[in-house]
C-alpha positions as CSV (number, residue, x, y, z in Angstrom):
1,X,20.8,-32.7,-15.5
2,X,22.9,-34.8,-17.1
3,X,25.4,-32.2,-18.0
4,X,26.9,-29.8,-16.0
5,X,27.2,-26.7,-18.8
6,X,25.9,-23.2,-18.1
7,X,22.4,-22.2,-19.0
8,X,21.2,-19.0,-20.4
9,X,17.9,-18.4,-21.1
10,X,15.7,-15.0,-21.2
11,X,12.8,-14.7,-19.4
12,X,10.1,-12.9,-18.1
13,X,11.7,-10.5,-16.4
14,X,15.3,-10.3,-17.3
15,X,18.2,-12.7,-18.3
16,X,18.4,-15.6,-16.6
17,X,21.6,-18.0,-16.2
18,X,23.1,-21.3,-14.3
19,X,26.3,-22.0,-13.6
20,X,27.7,-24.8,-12.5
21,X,30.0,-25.2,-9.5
22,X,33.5,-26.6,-10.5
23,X,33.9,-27.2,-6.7
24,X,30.7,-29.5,-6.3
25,X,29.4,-32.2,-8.5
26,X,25.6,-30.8,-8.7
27,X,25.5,-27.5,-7.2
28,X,24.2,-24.3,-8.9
29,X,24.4,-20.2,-9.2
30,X,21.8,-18.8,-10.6
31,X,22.2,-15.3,-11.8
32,X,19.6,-12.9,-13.3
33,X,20.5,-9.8,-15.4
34,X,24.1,-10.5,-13.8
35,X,23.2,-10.3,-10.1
36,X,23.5,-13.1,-8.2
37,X,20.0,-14.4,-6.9
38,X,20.7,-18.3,-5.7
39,X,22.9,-21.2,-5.0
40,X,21.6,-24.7,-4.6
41,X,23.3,-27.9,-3.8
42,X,20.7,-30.8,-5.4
43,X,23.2,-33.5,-4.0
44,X,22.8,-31.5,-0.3
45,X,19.7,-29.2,0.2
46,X,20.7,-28.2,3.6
47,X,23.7,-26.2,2.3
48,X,23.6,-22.5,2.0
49,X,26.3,-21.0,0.6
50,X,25.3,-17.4,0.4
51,X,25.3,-15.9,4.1
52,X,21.8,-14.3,4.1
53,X,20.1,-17.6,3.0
54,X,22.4,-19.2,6.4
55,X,20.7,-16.2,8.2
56,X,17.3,-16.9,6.9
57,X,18.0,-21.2,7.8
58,X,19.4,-20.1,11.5
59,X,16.0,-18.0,12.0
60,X,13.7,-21.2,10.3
61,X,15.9,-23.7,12.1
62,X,14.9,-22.2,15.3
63,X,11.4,-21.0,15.1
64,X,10.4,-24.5,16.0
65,X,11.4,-27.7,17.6
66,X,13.9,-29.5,15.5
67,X,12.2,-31.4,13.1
68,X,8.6,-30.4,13.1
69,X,6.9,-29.8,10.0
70,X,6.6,-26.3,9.1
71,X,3.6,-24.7,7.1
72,X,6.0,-22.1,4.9
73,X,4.9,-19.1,2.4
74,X,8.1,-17.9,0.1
75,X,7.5,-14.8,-1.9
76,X,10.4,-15.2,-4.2
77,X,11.5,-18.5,-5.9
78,X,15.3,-18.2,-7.7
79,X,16.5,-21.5,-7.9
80,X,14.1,-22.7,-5.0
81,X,17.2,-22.9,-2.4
82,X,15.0,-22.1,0.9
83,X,12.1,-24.8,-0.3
84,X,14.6,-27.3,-0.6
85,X,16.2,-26.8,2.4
86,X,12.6,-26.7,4.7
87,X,12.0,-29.9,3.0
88,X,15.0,-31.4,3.8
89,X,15.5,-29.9,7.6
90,X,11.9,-30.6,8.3
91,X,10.1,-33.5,6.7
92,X,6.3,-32.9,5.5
93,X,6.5,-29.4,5.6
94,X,3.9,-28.0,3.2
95,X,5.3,-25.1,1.2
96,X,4.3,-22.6,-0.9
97,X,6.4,-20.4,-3.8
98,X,5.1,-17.5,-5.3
99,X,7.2,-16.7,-8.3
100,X,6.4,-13.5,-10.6
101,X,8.7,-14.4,-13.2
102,X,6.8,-17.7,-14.8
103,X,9.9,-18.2,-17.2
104,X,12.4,-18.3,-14.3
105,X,10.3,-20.6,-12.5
106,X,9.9,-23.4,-15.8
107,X,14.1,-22.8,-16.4
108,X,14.8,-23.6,-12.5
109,X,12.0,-26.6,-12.4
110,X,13.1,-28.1,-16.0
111,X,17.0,-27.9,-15.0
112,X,17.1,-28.2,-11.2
113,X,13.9,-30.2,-10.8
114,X,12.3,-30.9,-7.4
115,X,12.4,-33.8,-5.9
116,X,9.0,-35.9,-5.6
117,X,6.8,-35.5,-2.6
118,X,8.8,-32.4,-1.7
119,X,5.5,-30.9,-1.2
120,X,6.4,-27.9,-2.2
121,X,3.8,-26.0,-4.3
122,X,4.7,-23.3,-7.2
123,X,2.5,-20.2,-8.2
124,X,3.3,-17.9,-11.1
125,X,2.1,-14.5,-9.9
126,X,3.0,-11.1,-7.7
127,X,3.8,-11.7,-4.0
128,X,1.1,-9.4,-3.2
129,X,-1.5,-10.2,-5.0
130,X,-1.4,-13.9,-4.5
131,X,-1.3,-13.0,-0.3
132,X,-4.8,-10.6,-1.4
133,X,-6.3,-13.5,-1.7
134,X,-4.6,-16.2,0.1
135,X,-6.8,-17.4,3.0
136,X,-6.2,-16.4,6.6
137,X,-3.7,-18.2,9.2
138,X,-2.2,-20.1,6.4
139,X,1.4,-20.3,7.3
140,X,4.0,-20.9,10.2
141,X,6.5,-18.6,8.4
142,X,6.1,-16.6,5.8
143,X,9.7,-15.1,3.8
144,X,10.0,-12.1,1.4
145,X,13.0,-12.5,-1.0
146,X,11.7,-10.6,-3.6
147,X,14.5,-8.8,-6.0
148,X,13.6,-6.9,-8.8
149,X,17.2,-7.3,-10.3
150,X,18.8,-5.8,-6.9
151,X,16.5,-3.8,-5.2
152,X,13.2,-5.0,-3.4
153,X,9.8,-4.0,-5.2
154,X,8.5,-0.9,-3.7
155,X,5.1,-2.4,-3.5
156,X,6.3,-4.9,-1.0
157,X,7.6,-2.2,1.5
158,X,4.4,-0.9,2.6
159,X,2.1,-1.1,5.8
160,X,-1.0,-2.3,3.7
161,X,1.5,-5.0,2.4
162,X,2.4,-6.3,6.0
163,X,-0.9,-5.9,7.1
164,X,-1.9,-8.3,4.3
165,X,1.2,-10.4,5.1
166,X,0.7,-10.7,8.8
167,X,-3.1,-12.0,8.3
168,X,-1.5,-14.4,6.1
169,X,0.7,-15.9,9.3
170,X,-1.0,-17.4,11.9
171,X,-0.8,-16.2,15.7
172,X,2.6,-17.3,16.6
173,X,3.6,-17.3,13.2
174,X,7.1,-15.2,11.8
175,X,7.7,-13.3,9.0
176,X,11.1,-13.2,7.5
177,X,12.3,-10.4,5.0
178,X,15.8,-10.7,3.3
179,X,16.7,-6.8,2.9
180,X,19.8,-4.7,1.9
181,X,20.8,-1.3,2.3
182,X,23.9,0.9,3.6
183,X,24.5,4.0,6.1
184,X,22.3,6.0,6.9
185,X,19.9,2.9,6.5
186,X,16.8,5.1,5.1
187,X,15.4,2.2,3.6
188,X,16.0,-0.3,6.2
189,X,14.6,1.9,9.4
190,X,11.4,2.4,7.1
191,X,11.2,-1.0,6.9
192,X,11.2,-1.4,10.9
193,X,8.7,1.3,11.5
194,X,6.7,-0.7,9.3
195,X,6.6,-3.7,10.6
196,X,6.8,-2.2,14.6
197,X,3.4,-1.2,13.7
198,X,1.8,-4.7,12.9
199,X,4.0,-7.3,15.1
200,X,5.1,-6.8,18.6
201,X,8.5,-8.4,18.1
202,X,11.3,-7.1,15.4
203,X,15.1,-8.2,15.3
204,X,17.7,-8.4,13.1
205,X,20.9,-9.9,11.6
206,X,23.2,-8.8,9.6
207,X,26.9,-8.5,9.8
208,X,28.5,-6.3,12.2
209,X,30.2,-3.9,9.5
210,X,27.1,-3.3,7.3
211,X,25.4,-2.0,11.0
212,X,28.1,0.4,11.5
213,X,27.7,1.5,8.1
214,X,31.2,0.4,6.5
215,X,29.7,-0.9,3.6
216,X,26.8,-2.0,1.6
217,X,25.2,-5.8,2.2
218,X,22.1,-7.8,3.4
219,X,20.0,-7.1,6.6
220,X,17.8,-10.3,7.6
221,X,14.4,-9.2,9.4
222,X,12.0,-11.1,11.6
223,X,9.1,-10.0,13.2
224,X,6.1,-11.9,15.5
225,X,3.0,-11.5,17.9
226,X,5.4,-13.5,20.2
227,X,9.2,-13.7,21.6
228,X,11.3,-14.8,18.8
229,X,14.3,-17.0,20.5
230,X,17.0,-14.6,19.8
231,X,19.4,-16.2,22.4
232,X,19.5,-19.3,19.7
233,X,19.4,-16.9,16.9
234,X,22.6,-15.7,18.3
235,X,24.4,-18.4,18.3
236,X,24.0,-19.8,15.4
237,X,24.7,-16.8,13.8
238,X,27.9,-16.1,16.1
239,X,29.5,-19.6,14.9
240,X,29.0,-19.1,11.5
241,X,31.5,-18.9,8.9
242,X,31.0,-15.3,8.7
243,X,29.6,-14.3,12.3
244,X,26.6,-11.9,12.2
245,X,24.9,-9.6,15.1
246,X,21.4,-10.3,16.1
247,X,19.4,-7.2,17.6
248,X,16.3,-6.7,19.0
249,X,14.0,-4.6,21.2
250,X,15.3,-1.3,23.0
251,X,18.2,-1.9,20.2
252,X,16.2,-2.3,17.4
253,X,14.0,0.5,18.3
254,X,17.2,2.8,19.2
255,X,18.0,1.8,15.3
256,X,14.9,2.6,13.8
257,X,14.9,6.3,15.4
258,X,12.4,8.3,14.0
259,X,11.3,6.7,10.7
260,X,7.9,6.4,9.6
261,X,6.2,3.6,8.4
262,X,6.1,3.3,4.5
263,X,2.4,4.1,3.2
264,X,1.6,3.1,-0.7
265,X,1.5,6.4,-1.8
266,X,5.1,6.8,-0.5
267,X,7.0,3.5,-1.4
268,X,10.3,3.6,-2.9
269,X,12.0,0.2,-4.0
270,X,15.0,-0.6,-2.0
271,X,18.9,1.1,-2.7
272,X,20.1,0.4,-6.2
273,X,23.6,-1.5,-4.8
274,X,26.8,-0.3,-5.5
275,X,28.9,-1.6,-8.5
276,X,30.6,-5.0,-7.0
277,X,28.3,-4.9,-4.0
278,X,26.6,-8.5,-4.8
279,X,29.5,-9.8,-7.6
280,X,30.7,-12.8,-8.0
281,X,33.8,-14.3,-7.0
């Protein structure tokens, strides 16, 4: 872009808008219908400034060797911030986007365009359906950041969705869901009885005052057939800016209680947030 002036533009699915960052000479917010949805530095890939997208990076930054190429499925595109910062972390990873709002994908490509050979390809469709047909064992990771405005999709909650999901990863691979909720966590223990049912390994991040209920905010989820390196995890998460917990097994199970997995016929989309919850500045 050669000017850095805000952007409006209506799309598929809401009201879409960049805004440039005073602070930083080519950095982005992108906000639909008013709710913050990415940030993107296109001078610096690598940084995250919202603290669930660090959470997300600490969990990719350490499901691998440092370095190695990663095979990555993102249901969810905003302004492509995760993409960008696989490509850049991890040379010749091959990446995938799958985008239902076609218009916010042309306004994000056309103003913040991707760089060449980031081999990073985009689909215009619904998360689930594109993984109905997707082939098997197609990706290392596979992340669900999928807002409908503020709340997650109820048709991306349920145990025929991360069954579809997990046949998607291969073996080892990890899925990744950005969530939110707030005390008593309704939505977010559903969400772990769900996936306890398909993967063998479940953790999670999140600040320590949205765990004890003191307010409303993001939960990053991971789940695998195998150990996910939650020693790392925890580090990375304990030096950061804003330090979050990492929890797993006994823990995570101790959380979870007595929830039930979500079936189809059952599924809810996530909390509506509070007023102010996800604002800006």
């Amino acid at each position: 872009m050669n000017e850095s002036i805000p952007v409006s533009r209506t799309t598929d699915h809401g009201t879409a808008r960049l805004m440039p960052d005073v602070n930083r000479e080519r950095a982005w917010l992108l906000t639909v219908d008013g709710a913050p949805q990415s940030y993107v530095d296109l001078d610096d890939p690598a940084y995250l400034e919202f603290e669930y997208a660090r959470r997300l990076g600490h969990v990719l930054d350490t499901v691998a060797e440092t370095g190695r190429p990663l095979d990555v499925v993102h249901l969810g595109g905003g302004a492509l911030t995760l993409p960008r910062y696989v490509a850049a972390t991890r040379p010749g990873s091959r990446q995938d986007v799958v985008e239902a709002d076609r218009g916010l994908l042309e306004l994000v490509t056309e103003r913040l365009p991707l760089p060449a050979g980031s081999g990073i390809a985009l689909h215009a469709a619904d998360a689930r359906e594109w993984l109905r047909t997707a082939p098997d064992d197609r990706a290392d990771v596979l992340i669900a950041d999928v807002f409908g405005g503020s709340r997650v999709p109820a048709h991306l909650t349920t145990l025929a969705y991360v069954r579809t999901a997990e046949r998607v990863l291969r073996p080892d691979g990890v899925y990744l869901a950005n969530l939110a909720d707030a005390a008593p966590f309704g939505f977010l223990r559903s969400q772990l009885a769900t996936l306890a049912v398909v993967f063998e390994e479940v953790a999670l991040v999140a600040e320590p005052a949205v765990l004890r209920g003191r307010r409303f905010g993001n939960v990053v989820v991971a789940a695998s057939h195998r150990p996910l390196d939650t020693a790392a995890l925890a580090r990375r998460t304990a030096a950061d800016a804003f330090p979050a917990r990492v929890e797993h097994g006994a823990a995570v199970r101790r959380f979870t209680g007595s929830a039930r997995p979500v079936e189809d016929a059952d599924a809810v989309p996530s909390p509506e947030p509070p007023d102010g919850a996800f604002g800006i500045g």
